[in-house]
N, C-alpha and C positions, 0 to 999 in steps of 0.2 A: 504494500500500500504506500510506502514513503517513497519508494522510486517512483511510485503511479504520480503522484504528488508533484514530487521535485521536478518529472518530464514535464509539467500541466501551466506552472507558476514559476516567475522569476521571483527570486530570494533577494531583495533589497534590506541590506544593512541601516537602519538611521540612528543616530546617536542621540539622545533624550535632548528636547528644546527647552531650553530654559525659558526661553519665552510665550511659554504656551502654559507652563507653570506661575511667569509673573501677571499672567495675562488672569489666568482661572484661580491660584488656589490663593489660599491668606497667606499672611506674614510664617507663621509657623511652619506651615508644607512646604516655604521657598526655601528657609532657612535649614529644614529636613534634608530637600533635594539639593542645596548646593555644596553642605557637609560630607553628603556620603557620595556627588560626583567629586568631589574634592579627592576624598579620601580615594577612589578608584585612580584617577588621574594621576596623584604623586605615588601611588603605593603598586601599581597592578602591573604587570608583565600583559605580555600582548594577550595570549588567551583570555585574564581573568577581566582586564578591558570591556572583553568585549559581554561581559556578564554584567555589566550596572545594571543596574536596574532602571526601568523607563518613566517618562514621566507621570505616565497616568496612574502611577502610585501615589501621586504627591497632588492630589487637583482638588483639594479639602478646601473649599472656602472657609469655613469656618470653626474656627479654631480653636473651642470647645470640642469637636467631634475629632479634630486631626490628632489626635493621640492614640484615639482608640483604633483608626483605620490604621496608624501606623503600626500599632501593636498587631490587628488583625491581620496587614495585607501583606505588610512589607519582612517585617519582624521574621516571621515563618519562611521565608526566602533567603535571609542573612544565614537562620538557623542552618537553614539547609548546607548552604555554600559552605559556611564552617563544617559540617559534619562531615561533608565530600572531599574537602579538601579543595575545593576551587580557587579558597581567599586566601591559602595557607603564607602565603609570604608577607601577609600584610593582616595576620587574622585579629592581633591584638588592636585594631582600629577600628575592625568591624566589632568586634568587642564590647569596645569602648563608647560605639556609635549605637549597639543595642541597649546599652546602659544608659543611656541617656534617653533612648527612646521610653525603657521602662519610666524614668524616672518625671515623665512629663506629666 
């Protein structure tokens, strides 16, 4: 089925818009998504790059609610990467980045 797929549809790479995030979500969600493309940017080898996470994890208007989506959507995806070994070079920033995430 994945080759049926891959013959069917061209695979366009895009890298998360920061401005579709200053555009849509609150103060909170921008300051989420530009920590942890941060943290990708200075920390990640070319495969784990290309693992950031997109924007439309970060498109919370409101800022009361963006803690909990971030616990819910994103959190569980960090988790992940840490346990796979994806973030391994840089994992204590991913870490440090879910800890903060709890702590909001």
């Amino acid at each position: 089925m994945d080759v049926a797929v891959r013959r069917r549809f061209a695979f366009v790479k895009l890298w998360p818009q920061m401005e579709v995030v200053q555009h849509i979500a609150g103060p909170l969600m921008q300051k989420a998504f530009m920590e942890l493309v941060s943290i990708f940017v200075e920390h990640a080898g070319e495969d784990a790059l290309a693992l950031v996470p997109g924007h439309s994890y970060f498109l919370q208007k409101d800022d009361n609610k963006a803690p909990q989506q971030l616990r819910v959507n994103l959190a569980p995806l960090l988790e992940e990467y840490l346990s796979q070994g994806y973030v391994a070079g840089f994992s204590d920033h991913i870490r440090a980045y879910l800890q903060w995430i709890e702590s909001l």
